[in-house]
N, C-alpha and C positions, 0 to 999 in steps of 0.2 A: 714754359719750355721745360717740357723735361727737357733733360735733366739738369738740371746741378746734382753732382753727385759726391756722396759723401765717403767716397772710399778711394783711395790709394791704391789697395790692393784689387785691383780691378782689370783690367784687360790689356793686353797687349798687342802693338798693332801689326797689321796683316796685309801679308798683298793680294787676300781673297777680294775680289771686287763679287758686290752681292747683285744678284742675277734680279730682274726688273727692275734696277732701281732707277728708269728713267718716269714716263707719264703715264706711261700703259697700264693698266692691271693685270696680274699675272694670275693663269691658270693654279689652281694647288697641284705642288709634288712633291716627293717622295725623297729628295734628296737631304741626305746627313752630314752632319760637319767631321771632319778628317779629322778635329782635334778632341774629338770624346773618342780616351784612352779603353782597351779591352776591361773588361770586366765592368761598362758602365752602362749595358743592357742586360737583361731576359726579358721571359715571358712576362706580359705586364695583366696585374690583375686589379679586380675592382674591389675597392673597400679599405677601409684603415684608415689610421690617421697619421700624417709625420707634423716634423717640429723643423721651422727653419730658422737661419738668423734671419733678424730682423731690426730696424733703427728708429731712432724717434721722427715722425714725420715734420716736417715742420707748419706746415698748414689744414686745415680742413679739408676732408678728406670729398670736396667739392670737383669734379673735373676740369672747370677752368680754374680753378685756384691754386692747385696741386703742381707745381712744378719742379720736381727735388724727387732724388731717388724712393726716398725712405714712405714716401706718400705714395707715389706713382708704382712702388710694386703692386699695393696692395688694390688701387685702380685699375693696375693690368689685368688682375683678376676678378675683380669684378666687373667690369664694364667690357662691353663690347659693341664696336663704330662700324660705319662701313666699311671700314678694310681692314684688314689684320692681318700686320703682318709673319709671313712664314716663321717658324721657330727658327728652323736650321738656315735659309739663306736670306731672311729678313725680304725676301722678295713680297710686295705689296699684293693678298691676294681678296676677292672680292667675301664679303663675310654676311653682317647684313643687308648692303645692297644686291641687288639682283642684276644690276650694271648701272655704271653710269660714263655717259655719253657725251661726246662734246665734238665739233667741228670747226671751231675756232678757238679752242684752249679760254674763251672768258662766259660763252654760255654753256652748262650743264643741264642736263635733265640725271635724275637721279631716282632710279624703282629699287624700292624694298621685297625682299621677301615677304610676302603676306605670313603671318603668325609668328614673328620670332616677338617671343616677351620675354618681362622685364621681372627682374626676381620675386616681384609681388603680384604675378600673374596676370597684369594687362599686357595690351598689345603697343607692339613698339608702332606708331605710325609717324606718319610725316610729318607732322606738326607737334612731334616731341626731338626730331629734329629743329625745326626753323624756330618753334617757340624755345626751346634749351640756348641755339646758337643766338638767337637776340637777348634772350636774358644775360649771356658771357657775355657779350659784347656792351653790355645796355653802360654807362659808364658811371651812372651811381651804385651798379651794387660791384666798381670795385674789384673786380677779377682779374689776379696777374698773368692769366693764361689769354684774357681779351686780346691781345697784340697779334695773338693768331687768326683773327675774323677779319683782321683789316683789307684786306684784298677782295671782298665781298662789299658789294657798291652799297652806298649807304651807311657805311662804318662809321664816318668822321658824323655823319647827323646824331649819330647814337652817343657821341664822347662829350664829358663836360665840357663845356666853353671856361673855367676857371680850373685851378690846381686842386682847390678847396670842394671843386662841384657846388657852388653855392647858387649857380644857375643851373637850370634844368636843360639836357640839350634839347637839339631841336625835335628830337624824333623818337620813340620810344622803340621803333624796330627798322631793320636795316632793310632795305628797299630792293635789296640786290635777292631776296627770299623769298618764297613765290607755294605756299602751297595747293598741288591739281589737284589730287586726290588722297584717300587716306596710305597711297603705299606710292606716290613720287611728290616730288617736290624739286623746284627750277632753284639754280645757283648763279647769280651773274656778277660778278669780278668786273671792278673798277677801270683795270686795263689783264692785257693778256698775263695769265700762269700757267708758266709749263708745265709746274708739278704738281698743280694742285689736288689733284687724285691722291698719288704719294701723300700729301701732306693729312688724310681725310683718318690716317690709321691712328693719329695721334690722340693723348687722352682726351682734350680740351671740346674734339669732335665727336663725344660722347652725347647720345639722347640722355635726354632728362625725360624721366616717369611724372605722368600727369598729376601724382602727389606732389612730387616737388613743385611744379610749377603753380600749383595751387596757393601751395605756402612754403615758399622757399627761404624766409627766417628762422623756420625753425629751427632751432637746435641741434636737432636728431642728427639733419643729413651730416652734419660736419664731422660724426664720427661714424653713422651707421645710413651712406648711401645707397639707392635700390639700384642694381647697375641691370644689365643684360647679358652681363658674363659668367663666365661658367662655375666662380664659386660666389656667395654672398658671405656679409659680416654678420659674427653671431654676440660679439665679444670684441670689445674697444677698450684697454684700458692701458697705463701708464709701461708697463712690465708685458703685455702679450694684446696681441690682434688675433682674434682664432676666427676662421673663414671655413665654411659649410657647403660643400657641394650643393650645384643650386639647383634644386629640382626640375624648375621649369626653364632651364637654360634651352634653347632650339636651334645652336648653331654647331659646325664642325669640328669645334675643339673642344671636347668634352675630356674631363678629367677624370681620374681611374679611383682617384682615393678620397673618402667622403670629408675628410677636413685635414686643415691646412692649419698650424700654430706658428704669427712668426713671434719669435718669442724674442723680447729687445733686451738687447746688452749693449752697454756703453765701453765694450773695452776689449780688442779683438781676441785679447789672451783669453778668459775664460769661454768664448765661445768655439777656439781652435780648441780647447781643453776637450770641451763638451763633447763633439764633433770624434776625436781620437777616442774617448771612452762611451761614444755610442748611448751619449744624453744629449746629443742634436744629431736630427737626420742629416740636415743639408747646411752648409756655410761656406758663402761665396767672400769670405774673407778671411784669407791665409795672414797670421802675422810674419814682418819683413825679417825678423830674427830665425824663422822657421823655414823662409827659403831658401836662406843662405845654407851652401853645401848640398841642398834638396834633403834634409834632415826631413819634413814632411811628408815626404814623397816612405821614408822607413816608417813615418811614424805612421803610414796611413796605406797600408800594401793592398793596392786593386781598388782605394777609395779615392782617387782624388783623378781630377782633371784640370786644361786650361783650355781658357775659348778665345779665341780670338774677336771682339768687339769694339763698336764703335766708340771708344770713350778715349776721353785725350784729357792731361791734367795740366793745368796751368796756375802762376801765380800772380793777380793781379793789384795795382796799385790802389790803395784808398785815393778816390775826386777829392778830399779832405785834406791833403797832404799835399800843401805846396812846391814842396822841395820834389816831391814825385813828378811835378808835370815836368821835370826837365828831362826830353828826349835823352839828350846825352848820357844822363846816367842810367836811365833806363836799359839805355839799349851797353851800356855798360857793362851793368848789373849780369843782364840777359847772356853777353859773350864770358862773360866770369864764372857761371854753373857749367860744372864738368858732367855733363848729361852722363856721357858714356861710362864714368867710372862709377855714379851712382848707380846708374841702371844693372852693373856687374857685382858690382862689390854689394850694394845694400838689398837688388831686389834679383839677384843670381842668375840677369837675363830676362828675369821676366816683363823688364818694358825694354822699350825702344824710343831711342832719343828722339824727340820732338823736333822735326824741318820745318815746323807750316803751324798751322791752327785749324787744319783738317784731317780728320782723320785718314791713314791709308788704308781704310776697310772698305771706303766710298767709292762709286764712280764718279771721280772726277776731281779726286784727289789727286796733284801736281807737288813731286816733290822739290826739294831747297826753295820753298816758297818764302822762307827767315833768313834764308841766306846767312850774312857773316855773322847775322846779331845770335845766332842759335847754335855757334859754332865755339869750342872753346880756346879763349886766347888769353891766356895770363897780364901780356907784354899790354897787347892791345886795348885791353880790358881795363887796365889802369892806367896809361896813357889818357884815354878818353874820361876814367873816374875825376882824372885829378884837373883835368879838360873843363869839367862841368861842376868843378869846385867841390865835389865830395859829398858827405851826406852829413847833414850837425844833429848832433846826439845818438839816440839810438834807434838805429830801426827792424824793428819788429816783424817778424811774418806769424799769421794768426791761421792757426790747425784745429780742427776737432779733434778731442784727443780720443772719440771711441772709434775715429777711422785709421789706426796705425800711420799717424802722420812724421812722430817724433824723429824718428832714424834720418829721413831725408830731409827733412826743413831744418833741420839740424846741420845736417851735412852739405846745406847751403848756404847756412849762416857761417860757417868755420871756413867756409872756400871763403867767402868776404872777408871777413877778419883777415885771413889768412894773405889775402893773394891781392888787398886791398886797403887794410888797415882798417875796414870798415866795423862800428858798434853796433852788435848786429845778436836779439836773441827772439826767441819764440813764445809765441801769448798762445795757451792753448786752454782753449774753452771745454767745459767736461763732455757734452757733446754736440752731433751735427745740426741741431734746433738752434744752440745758441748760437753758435758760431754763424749758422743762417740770419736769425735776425739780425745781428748784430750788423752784417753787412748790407741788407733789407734797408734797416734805420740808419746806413751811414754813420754808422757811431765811432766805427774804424780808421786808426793812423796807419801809415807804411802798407806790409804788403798787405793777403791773405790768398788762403788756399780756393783757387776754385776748379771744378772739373768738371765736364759736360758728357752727355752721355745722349745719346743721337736720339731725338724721339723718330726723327723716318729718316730712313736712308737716301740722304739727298748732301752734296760738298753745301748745297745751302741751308743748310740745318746747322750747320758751323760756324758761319756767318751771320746770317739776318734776326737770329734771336739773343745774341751776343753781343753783335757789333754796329747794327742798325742804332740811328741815335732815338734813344729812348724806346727800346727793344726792354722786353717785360727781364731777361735776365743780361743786362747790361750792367754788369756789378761797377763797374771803371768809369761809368758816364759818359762814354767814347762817343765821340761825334764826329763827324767827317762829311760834309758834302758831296763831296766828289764820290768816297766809296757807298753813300746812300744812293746816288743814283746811278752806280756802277752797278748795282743791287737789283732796282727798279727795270733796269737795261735788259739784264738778264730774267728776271721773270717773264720778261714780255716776248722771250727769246722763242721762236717758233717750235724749238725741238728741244732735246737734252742733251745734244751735240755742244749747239751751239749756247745753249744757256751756259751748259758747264764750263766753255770757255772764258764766258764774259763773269762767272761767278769767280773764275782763278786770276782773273785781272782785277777784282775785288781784292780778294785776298793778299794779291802782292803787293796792295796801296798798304797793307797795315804792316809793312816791315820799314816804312817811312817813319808812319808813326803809332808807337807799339802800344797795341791796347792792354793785351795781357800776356807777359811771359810763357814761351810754349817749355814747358817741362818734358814730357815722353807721352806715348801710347803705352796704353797697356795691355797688359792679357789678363784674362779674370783666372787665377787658378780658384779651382774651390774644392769640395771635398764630401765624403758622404758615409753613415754609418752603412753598420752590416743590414740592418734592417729593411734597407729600401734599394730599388733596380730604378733602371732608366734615368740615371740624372741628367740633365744636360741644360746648359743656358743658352740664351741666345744670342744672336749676333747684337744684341743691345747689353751681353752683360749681365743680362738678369737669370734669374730661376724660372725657368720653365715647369710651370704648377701643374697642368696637366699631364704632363710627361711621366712624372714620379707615379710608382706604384710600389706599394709594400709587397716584400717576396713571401 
C-alpha cells in the first residue's frame, strides 16, 4: 500500500470530490487544480535538470515491495501500469492499456497498446503483466504489496500454507491469469470488484521486464529497476537518487526536463533553507514553525503553493502494548487531542481535524464517521481515562524526526499530561526507514505516527489496506470480522453507488473499536526555486515530475 507516509507536512483536506473515481475509466482532460497559486506556470520547455526533496525509502525499490512514500515516488516515475492516474483530478485514465472491459465486474479482458516499452527497450506485452503479477503474488518471494492480487482467483493457491513458508504452496501461479496474446490477457476475480479497474493505477500493478523475471534475485533491481515510465534511475545511493529522462518511454506523460535529483535530507529545516536560497528546486515539506503566521509564504514570494490531497494522519497503537487494547482509554486518549487548536496554532490552518479515517478528497467520503471519539472533551475524556484505570508508566508516541513531527506529537503529549495526569513523551527515530522498520518488526511500545496517502482514489483504499485483518499495512493488527466482511460485501457491490455505501457502514464499525487514532487531513504546501515553472502536485500529494520545466 502505498502509502505510509512520512510527512506531516503534507496535505490538507478538501471537499473537491475527484471526477472518475468510480469503475469506469476516464477519458484524459485538460482540467487544473484551483489551488496552484499565480506565478506557478509558464511556457514550459524541454531540457535541464532540477533538484527535489527527497527521503530514505524504506524498502527495495521492487513494485510490490515498495509501499511507503519515500519509495513509491521514485516508482511513480519510473514505472507505468495500465492506468494513470490524471495529475490534476486523479481521475483514473487508460495509459498502457488500450481498454479494458468487463460485463460482470469479475471477468476482464484486458488490450495493450502494441509497442509501449520498457526503459531497456523491449516490449511491454502481456505476459510481463500476468508473469510480474504471479511473481508478487507468488508467496515465497515475500512481497508486501501481494495483499493487492488477492481478489484475483487463485491467490490463496499461490500463499504459504505456514508463517515460516516452510511448505511450498499449492500453486506457483494464480489461475484467475489467462495469457491470449502478446497485447491482452484475461483477469478473473474470486468474486465481483467494483473498482477493480481504479485499483490497476497502483504501483504493485506494474509489469515486470523480461530481465527481471528471468532473474529476479539479483541485486540490481532493488536499487536500479527497468520500469516503463517516463524517467529511469541513473544513480542510487545513500545522500541522492538522480533519475534520467527515459528515452524510449511511449506513453502520454512525457517529461520536459532530462533529469530529476531527489536529493535526501533527514531534517526539514535545511531543505526549507535550500529551497528559500534557490539550492533545491522543489520541496513538498514546509517546516511547522514556517507556517505559523505564513512567514514562508514572505520568505518565498510567487514560490510556493498548497494542494489539496488524499492523505489523512493518524496515530496508532503498538499490538505489543497490553494496556493499549483497552477500548476505553483509547478512545479516551482519542477525545483528549484538541485537533482544532493544533491544526491553528501549530500548522496556521493548514490541516483539518480528522471526523473519519477517510479522506474528504474521496467519493465517498461520509462525514462524523468518529463521532464523539474525534471530538474534543476535556471532562469526558478523563472521566472515561480514569474509567479504564489510566496508563502505568510512560507512554511514548514514536515520530520520524526528518518528517517535522516534533511540534505536534508534542503538543499531544502535553494535552495528556496536562488534561489527564498522563506520563507521556516522544521517541524519535532520526529518520522515516527506521521508524518504518521498527514498526514492520513490532519492536514498538505505546503509540507511533502513521499516515496514509491514497494509492487510487477510492473510500476503499482507506479501509481494506489498513484495516482488513492482516492487510500488508495493518501497523495495529486490527481484526474484526464483521468489518472484514462488511469489506468483502461491498466489493461485490454492483456499482459505486452502492459499494460506497456498504464501504461507509465499514467504516462506522471502527469507531466501536478504534484501530487507529484519526489526527487531521492535510494539505501539501510546498514550494519552488526561481529556476523552474510549472510546479504542481497531485491529488496524491506528490511532485508532479513531468510537469516541471526549467525557465
Amino acid at each position: 500500500m502505498r502509502r505510509t507516509s512520512p510527512l506531516v507536512a503534507l496535505s490538507l483536506s478538501g471537499v473537491m470530490l475527484l471526477a472518475g473515481c468510480g469503475q469506469d475509466v476516464a477519458a484524459p482532460n485538460d482540467s487544473s487544480s484551483a489551488s496552484q497559486p499565480a506565478g506557478a506556470s509558464g511556457p514550459a520547455k524541454d531540457g535541464g535538470s532540477v533538484t527535489v526533496r527527497g527521503c530514505t525509502p524504506q524498502n527495495p525499490l521492487i513494485p510490490a515491495d515498495t509501499n511507503e512514500v519515500c519509495g513509491g515516488n521514485v516508482l511513480d516515475a519510473v514505472t507505468a501500469k495500465l492506468v494513470h492516474y490524471n495529475s490534476d483530478t486523479a481521475a483514473p485514465e487508460l495509459d498502457i492499456a488500450k481498454s479494458i472491459d468487463t460485463t460482470d465486474n469479475q471477468n476482464f479482458t484486458v488490450k495493450l497498446n502494441p509497442g509501449y516499452k520498457f526503459s531497456d527497450g523491449t516490449e511491454v506485452k502481456a505476459k510481463n503483466f500476468v508473469d510480474a503479477w504471479n511473481w508478487d503474488a507468488y508467496g515465497p518471494n515475500a512481497q508486501q504489496n501481494a495483499y493487492f492480487f488477492e481478489p484475483i482467483a487463485g491467490y490463496t493457491d499461490v500463499q504459504c500454507a505456514d508463517e515460516e513458508c516452510k511448505t511450498k504452496p499449492k500453486a506457483t501461479t494464480m489461475s484467475g491469469l489467462k495469457v491470449v496474446d502478446d497485447h491482452t490477457f484475461t483477469i478473473a476475480t474470486t468474486e465481483k470488484v467494483s473498482n477493480l479497474k481504479v485499483r490497476l493505477g497502483y504501483t504493485a500493478f506494474a509489469p515486470l521486464p523480461d530481465a527481471f523475471l528471468k532473474d529476479p534475485t539479483n541485486k540490481k533491481w532493488e536499487k536500479s529497476p527497468i520500469g516503463a515510465g517516463p524517467f529511469t534511475i541513473t544513480q542510487n545511493t545513500a545522500t541522492q537518487i538522480v533519475l534520467k529522462k527515459n528515452a524510449d518511454y511511449s506513453g502520454k506523460n512525457k517529461a520536459h526536463v532530462d533529469q530529476v535529483t531527489y536529493k535526501v535530507y533527514n531534517d526539514a529545516g535545511p531543505a526549507y533553507n535550500d529551497v528559500v536560497a534557490n539550492n533545491l528546486d522543489v520541496s513538498d515539506l514546509i517546516p511547522t514553525d514556517q507556517l505559523t503566521n505564513d512567514q514562508w509564504k514572505n520568505d518565498l514570494p510567487n514560490r510556493w503553493g498548497i494542494r489539496q490531497s488524499g492523505v489523512t494522519q493518524t496515530i496508532t497503537a503498538s499490538s505489543k502494548d497490553k494496556q493499549l487494547q483497552n477500548q476505553d482509554l483509547i478512545k479516551a486518549l482519542s477525545m483528549d487531542i484538541d485537533r482544532a487548536t493544533v491544526t491553528k496554532q501549530i500548522f496556521a490552518g493548514s490541516r483539518t481535524p480528522a471526523d473519519g479515517w477517510v479522506s474528504p478528497v474521496v467519493d465517498g467520503y461520509k462525514k462524523g464517521q468518529c463521532g464523539q471519539w474525534c471530538t474534543y472533551d476535556k471532562a469526558k475524556a478523563k472521566a472515561l481515562y480514569d474509567k479504564a484505570g489510566g496508563y502505568k508508566g510512560t507512554l511514548t508516541i514514536a515520530v520520524n524526526g526528518d518528517g517535522d513531527h516534533k511540534a505536534w506529537s508534542q503538543a499531544v503529549c502535553n494535552g495528556w499530561k496536562n488534561d489527564l495526569g498522563l506520563n507521556c513523551q516522544l521517541k524519535v527515530t532520526p529518520d522515516f526507514k527506521t521508524l518504518r522498520d521498527q514498526v514492520t518488526k513490532r519492536e514498538l511500545m505505546g503509540f507511533f505516527r502513521t499516515g496514509w496517502q491514497m494509492d487510487y482514489p477510492s473510500i476503499e483504499n482507506f479501509l481494506t489496506p489498513l484495516y482488513a485483518t492482516g492487510a500488508s499495512s495493518n501497523d495495529g493488527d486490527y481484526s474484526n470480522k464483521e468489518f472484514d466482511a462488511k469489506l468483502k460485501e461491498a466489493a461485490a457491490a454492483p456499482d459505486e453507488a452502492q459499494a460506497n455505501k456498504l464501504y461507509q457502514e465499514a467504516e462506522a464499525m471502527l469507531a466501536t473499536r478504534i484501530p487507529a487514532i484519526p489526527l487531521w487531513t492535510v494539505s501539501t504546501p510546498f514550494a519552488w526555486s526561481t529556476k523552474v515553472t510549472n510546479v504542481k502536485l497531485t491529488p496524491f500529494g506528490t511532485i508532479d515530475l513531468t510537469a516541471i520545466s526549467v525557465k
